[in-house]
TIMI-2910 file (N, C-alpha, C, CB; in pm, 1 decimal, decimal comma, always signed):
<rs>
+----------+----------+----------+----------+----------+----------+----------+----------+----------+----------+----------+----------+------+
!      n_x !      n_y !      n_z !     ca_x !     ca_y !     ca_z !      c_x !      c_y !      c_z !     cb_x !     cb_y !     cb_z ! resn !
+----------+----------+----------+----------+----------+----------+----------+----------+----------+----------+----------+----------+------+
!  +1463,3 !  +1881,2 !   -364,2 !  +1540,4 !  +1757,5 !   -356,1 !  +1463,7 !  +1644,6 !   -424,1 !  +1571,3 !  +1721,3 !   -208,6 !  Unk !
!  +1551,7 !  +1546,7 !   -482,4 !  +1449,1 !  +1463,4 !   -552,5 !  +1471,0 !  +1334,2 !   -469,2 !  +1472,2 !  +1445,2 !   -725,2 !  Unk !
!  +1374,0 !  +1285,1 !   -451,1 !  +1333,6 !  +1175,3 !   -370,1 !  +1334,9 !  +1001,4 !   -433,5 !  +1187,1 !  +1221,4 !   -331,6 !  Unk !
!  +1415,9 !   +965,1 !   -514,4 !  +1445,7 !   +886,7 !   -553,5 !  +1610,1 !   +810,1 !   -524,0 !  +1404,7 !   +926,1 !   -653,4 !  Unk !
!  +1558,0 !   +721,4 !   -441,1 !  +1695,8 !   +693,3 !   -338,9 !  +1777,3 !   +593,7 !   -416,2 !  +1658,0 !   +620,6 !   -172,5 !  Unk !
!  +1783,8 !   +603,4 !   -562,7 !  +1876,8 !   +526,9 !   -661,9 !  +1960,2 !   +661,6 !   -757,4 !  +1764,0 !   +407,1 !   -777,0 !  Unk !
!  +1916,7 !   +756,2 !   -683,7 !  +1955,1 !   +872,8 !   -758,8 !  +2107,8 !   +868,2 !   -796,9 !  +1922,3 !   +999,6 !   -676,2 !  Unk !
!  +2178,7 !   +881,0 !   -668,7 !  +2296,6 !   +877,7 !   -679,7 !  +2390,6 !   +770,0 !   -807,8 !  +2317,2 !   +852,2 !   -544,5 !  Unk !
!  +2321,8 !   +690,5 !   -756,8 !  +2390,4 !   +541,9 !   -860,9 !  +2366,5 !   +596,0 !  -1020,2 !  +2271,4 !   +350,0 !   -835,0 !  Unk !
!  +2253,8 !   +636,4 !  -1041,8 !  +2216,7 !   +707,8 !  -1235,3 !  +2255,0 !   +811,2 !  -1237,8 !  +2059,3 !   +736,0 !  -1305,5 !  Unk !
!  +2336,9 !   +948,4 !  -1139,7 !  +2331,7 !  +1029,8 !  -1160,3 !  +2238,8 !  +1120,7 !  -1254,7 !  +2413,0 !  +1018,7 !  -1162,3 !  Unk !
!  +2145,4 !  +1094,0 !  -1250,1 !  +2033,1 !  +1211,4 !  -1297,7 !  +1968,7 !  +1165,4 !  -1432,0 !  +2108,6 !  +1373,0 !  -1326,3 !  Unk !
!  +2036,3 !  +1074,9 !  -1471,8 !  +1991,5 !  +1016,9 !  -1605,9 !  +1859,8 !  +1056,1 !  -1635,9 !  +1996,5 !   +867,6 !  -1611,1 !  Unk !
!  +1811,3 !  +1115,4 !  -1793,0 !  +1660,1 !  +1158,3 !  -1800,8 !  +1585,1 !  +1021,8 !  -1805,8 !  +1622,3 !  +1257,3 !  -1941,6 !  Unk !
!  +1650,0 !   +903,9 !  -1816,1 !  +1594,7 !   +796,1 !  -1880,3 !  +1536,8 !   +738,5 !  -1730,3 !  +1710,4 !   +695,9 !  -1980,0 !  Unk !
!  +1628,9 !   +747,3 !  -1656,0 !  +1595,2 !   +655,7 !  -1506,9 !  +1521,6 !   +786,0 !  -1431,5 !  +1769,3 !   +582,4 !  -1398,1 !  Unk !
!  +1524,0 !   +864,1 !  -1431,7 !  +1409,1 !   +967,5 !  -1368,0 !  +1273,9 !   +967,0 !  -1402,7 !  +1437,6 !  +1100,0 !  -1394,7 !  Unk !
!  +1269,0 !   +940,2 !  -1548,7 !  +1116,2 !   +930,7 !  -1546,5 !  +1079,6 !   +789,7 !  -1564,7 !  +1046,4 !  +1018,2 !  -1659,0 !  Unk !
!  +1170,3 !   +645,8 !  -1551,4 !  +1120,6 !   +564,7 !  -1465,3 !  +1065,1 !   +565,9 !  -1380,9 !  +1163,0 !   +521,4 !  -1435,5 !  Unk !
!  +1134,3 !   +631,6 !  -1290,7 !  +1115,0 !   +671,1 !  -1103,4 !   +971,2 !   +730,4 !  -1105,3 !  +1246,8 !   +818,5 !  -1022,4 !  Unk !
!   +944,1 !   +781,2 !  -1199,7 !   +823,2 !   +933,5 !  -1208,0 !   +757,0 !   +809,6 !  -1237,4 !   +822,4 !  +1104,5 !  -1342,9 !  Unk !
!   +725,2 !   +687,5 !  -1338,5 !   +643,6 !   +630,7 !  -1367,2 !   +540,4 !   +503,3 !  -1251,7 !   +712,5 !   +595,2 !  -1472,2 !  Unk !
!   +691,9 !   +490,0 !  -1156,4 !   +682,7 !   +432,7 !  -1046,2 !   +601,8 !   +449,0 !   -958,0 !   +761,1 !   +438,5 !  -1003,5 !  Unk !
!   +656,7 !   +623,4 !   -921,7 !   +553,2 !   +653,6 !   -826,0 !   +387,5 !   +704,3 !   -861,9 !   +618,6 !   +757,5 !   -750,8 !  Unk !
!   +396,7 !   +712,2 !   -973,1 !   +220,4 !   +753,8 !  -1061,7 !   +209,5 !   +580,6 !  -1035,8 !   +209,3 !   +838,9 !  -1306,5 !  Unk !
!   +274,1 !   +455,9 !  -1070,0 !   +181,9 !   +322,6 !  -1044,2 !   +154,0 !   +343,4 !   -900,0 !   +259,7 !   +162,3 !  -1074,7 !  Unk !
!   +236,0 !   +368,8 !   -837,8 !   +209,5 !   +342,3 !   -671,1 !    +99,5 !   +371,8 !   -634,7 !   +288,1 !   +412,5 !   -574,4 !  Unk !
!    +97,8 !   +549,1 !   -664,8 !    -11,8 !   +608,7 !   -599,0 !   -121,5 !   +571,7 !   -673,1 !     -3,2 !   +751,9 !   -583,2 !  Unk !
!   -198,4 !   +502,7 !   -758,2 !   -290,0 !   +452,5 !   -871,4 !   -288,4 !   +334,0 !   -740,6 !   -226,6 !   +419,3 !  -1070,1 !  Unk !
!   -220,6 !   +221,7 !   -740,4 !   -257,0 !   +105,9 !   -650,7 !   -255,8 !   +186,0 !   -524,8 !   -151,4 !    -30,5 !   -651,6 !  Unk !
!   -214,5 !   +284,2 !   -426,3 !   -275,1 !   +304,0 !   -325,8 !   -411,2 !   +366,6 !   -364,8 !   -194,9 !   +374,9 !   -241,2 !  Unk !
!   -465,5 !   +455,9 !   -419,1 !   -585,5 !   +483,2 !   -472,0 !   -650,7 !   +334,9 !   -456,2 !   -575,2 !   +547,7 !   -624,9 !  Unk !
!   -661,1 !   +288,5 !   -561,0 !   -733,2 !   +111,2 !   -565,8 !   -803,1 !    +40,7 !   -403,5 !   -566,7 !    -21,7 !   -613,8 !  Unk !
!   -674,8 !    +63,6 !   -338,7 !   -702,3 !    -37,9 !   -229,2 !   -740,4 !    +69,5 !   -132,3 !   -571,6 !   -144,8 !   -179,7 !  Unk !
!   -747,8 !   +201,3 !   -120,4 !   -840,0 !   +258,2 !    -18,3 !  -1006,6 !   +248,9 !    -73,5 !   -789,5 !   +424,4 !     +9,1 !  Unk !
!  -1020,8 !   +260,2 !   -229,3 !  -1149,8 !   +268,9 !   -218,8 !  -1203,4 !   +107,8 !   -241,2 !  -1202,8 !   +381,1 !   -324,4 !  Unk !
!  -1117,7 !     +6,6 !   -252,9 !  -1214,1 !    -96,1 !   -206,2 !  -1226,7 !   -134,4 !    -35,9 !  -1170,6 !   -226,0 !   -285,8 !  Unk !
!  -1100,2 !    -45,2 !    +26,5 !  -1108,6 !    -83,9 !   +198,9 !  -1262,6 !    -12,9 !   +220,1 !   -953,9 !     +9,5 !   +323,6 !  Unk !
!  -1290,3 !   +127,7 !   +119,3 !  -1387,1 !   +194,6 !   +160,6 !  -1522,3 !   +114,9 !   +184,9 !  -1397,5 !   +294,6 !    +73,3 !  Unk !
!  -1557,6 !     -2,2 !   +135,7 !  -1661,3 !    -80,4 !    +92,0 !  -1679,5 !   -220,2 !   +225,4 !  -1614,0 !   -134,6 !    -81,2 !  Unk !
!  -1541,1 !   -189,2 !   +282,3 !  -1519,9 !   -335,4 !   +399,3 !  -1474,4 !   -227,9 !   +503,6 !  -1370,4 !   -494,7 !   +357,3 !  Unk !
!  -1520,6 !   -156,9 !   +604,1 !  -1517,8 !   -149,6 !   +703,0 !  -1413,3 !   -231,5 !   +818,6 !  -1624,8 !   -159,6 !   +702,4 !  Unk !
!  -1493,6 !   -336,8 !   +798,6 !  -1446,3 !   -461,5 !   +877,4 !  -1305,2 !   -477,7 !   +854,0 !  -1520,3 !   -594,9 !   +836,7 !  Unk !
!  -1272,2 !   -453,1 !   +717,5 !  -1090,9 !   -463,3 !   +722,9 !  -1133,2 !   -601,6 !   +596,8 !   -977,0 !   -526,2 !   +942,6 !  Unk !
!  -1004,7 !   -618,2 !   +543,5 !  -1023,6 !   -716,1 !   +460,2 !   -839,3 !   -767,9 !   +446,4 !  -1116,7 !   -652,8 !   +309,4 !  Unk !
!   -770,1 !   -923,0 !   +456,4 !   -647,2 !   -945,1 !   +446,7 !   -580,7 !   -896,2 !   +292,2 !   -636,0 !  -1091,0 !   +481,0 !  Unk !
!   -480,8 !   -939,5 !   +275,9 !   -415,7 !   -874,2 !   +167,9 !   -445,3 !   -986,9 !    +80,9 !   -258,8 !   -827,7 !   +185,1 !  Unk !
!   -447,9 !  -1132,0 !   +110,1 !   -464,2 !  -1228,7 !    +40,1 !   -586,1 !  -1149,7 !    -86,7 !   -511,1 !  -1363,9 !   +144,9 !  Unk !
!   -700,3 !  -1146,0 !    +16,9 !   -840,5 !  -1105,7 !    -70,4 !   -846,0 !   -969,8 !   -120,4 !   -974,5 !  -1118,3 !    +16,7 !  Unk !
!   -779,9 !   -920,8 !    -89,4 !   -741,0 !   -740,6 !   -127,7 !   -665,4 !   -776,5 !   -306,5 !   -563,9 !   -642,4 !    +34,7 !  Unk !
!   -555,2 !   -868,0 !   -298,2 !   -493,5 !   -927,3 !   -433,3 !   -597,3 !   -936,2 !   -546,4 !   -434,4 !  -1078,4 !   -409,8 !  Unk !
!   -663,3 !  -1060,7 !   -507,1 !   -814,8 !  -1150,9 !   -536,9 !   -879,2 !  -1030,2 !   -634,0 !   -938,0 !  -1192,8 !   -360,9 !  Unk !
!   -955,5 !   -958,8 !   -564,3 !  -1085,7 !   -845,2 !   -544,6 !   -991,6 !   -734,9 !   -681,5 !  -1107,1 !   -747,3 !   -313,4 !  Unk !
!   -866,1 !   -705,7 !   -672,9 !   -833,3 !   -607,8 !   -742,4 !   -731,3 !   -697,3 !   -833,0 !   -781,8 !   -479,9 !   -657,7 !  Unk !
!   -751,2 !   -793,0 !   -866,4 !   -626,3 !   -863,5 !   -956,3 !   -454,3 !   -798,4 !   -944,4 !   -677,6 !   -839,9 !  -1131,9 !  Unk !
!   -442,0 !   -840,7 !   -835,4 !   -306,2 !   -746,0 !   -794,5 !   -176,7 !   -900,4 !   -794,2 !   -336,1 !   -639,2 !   -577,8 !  Unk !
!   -119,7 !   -852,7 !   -813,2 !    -10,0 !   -961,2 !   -811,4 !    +79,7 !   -991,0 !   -669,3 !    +93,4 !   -916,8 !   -925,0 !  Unk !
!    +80,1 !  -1064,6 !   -591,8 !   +114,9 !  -1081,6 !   -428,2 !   +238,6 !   -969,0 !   -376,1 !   +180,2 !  -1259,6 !   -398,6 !  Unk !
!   +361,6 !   -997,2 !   -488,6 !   +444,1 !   -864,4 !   -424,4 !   +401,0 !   -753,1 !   -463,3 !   +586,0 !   -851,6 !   -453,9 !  Unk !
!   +355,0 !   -701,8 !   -550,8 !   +292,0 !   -553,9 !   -573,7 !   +210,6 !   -481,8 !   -437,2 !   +173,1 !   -569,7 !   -704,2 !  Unk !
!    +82,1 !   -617,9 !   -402,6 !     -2,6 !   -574,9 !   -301,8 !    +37,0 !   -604,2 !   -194,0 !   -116,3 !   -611,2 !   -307,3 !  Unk !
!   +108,3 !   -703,6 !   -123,8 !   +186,6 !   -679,2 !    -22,3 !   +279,9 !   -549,2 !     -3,6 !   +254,9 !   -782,2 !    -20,9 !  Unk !
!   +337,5 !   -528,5 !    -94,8 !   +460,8 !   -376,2 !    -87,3 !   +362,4 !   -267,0 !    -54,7 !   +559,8 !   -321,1 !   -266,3 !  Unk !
!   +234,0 !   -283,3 !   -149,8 !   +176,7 !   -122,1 !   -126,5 !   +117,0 !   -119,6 !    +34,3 !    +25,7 !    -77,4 !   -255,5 !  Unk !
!    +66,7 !   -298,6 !    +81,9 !     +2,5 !   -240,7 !   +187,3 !    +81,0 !   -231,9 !   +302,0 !   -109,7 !   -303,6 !   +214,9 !  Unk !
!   +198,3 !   -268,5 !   +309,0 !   +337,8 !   -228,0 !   +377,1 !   +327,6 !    -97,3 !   +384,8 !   +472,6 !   -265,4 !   +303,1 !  Unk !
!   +349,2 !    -30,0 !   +299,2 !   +411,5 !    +68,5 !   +304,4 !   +265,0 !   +207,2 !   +343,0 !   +508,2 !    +68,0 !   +152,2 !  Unk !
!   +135,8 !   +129,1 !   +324,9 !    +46,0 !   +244,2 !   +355,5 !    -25,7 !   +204,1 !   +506,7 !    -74,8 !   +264,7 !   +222,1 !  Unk !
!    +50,8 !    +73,5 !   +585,1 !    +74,3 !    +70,8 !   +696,3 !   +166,2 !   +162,1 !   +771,2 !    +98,4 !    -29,4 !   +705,1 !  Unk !
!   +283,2 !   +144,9 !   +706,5 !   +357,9 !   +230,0 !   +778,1 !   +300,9 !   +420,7 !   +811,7 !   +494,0 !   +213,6 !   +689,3 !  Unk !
!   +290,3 !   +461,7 !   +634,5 !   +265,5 !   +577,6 !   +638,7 !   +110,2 !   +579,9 !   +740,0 !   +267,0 !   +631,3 !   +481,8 !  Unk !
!    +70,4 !   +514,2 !   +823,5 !    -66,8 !   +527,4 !   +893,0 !   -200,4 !   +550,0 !   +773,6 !    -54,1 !   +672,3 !  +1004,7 !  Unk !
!   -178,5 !   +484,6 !   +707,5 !   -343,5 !   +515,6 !   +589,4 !   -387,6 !   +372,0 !   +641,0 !   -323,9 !   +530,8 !   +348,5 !  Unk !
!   -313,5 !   +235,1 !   +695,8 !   -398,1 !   +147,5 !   +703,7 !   -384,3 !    +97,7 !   +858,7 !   -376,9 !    +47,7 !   +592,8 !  Unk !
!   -497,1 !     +3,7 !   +936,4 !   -428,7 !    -47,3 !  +1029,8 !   -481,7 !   -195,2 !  +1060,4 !   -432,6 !    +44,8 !  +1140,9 !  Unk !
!   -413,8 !   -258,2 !  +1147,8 !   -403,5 !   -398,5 !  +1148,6 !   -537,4 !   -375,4 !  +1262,7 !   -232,0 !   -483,3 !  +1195,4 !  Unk !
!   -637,7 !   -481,0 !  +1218,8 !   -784,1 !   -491,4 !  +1279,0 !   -843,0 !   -619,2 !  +1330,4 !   -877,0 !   -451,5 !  +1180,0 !  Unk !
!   -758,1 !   -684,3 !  +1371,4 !   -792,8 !   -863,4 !  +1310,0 !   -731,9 !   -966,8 !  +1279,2 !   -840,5 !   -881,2 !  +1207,4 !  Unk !
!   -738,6 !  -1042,6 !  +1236,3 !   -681,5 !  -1146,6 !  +1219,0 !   -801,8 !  -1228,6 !  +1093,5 !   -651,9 !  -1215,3 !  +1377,3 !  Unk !
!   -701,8 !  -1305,5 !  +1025,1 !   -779,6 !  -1390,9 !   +859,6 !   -689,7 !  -1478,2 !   +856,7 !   -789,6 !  -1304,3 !   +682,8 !  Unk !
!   -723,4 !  -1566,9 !   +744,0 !   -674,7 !  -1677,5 !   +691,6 !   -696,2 !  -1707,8 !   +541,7 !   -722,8 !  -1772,9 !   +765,4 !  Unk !
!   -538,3 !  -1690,9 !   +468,7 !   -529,1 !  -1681,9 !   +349,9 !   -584,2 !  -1790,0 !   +248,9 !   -413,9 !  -1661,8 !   +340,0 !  Unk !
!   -580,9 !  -1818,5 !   +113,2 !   -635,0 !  -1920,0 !    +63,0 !   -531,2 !  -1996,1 !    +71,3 !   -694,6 !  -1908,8 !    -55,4 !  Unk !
!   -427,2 !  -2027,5 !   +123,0 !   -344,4 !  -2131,9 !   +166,3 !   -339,4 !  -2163,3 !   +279,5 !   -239,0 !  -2120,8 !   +141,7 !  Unk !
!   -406,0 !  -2157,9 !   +386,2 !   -449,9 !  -2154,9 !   +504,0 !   -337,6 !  -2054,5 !   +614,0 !   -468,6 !  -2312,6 !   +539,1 !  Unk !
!   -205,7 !  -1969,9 !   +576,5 !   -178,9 !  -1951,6 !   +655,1 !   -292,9 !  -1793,7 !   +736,9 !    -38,4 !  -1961,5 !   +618,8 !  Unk !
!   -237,2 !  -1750,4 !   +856,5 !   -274,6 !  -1644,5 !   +921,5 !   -234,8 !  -1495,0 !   +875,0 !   -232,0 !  -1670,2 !  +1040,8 !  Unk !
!   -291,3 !  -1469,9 !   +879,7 !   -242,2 !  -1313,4 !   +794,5 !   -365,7 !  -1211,1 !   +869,8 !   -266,9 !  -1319,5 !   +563,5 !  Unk !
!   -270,5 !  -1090,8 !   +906,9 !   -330,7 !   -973,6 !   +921,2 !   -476,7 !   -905,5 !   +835,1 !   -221,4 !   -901,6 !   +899,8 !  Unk !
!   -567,7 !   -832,4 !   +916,9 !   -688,8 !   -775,6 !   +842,1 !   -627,3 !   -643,1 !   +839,5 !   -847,8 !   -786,3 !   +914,7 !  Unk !
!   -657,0 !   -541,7 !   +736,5 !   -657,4 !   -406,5 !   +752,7 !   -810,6 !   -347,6 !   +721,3 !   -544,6 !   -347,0 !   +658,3 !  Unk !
!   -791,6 !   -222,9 !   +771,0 !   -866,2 !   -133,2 !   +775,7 !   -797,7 !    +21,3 !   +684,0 !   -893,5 !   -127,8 !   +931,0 !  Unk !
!   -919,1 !    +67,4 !   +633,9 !   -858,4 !   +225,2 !   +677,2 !   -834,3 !   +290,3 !   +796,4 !   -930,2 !   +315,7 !   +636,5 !  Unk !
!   -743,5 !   +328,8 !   +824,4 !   -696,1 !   +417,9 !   +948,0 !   -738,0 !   +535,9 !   +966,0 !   -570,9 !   +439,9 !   +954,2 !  Unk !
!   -771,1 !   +530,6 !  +1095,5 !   -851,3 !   +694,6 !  +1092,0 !   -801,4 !   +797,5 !  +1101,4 !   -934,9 !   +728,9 !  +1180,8 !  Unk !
!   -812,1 !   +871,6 !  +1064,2 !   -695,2 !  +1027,2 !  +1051,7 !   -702,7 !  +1070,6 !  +1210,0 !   -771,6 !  +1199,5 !   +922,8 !  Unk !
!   -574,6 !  +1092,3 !  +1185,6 !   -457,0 !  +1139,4 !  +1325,6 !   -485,1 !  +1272,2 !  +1342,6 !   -271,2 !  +1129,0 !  +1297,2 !  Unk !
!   -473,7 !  +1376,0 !  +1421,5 !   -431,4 !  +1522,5 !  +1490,7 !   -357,2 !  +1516,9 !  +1500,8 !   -458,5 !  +1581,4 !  +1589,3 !  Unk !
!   -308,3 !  +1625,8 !  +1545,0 !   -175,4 !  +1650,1 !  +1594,5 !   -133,6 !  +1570,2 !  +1711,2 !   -162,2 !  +1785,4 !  +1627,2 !  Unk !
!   -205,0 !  +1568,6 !  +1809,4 !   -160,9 !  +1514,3 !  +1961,0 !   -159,0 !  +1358,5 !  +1915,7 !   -288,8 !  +1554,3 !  +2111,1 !  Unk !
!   -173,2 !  +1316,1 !  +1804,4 !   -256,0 !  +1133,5 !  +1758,2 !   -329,2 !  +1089,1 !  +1798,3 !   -208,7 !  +1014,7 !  +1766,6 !  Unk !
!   -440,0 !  +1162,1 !  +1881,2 !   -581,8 !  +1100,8 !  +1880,1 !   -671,8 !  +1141,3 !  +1729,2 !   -667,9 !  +1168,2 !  +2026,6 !  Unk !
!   -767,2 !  +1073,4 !  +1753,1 !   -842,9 !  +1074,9 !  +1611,2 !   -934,1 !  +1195,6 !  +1600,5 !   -936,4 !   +939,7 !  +1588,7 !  Unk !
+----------+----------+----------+----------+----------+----------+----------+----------+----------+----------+----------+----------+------+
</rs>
């Protein structure tokens, strides 16, 4: 099954498929990025300075770290304060799960 949830709308188009293919090779390249600089901060670091540190553009690095929250690769550790003073979440790497979800 192909996993591109605009599928339907292009019907299969070769042109918009290997968009999609190009998409998810950027994704996984910026999730790569931001685990091995989490690897270096322990402590967790906000997304503001996660942007900063990897020249990431705010919706790019917000979306990826959304979404590698959700999938459990990151977790909320903290609390920061962006260079505009608002409050914003710290992440961490998340520690790998078992089966039962202890670590």
């Amino acid at each position: 099954m192909i996993d591109d949830i605009t599928f339907n709308y292009h019907g299969g188009n070769p042109r918009s498929i290997e968009a999609h293919d190009r998409t998810k090779h950027r994704k996984a390249a910026d999730y790569t990025r931001i685990l091995n600089l989490l690897k270096d901060f322990p402590g967790g670091l906000i997304c503001d300075r996660i942007e900063v540190a990897l020249n990431m553009s705010h919706q790019t690095c917000s979306a990826r770290c959304s979404e590698m929250k959700k999938n459990g690769w990151l977790e909320v550790c903290g609390q920061g304060v962006t260079r505009t003073g608002s409050n914003a979440d710290r992440l961490r790497i998340a520690p790998p799960q078992t089966k039962d979800g202890e670590p």
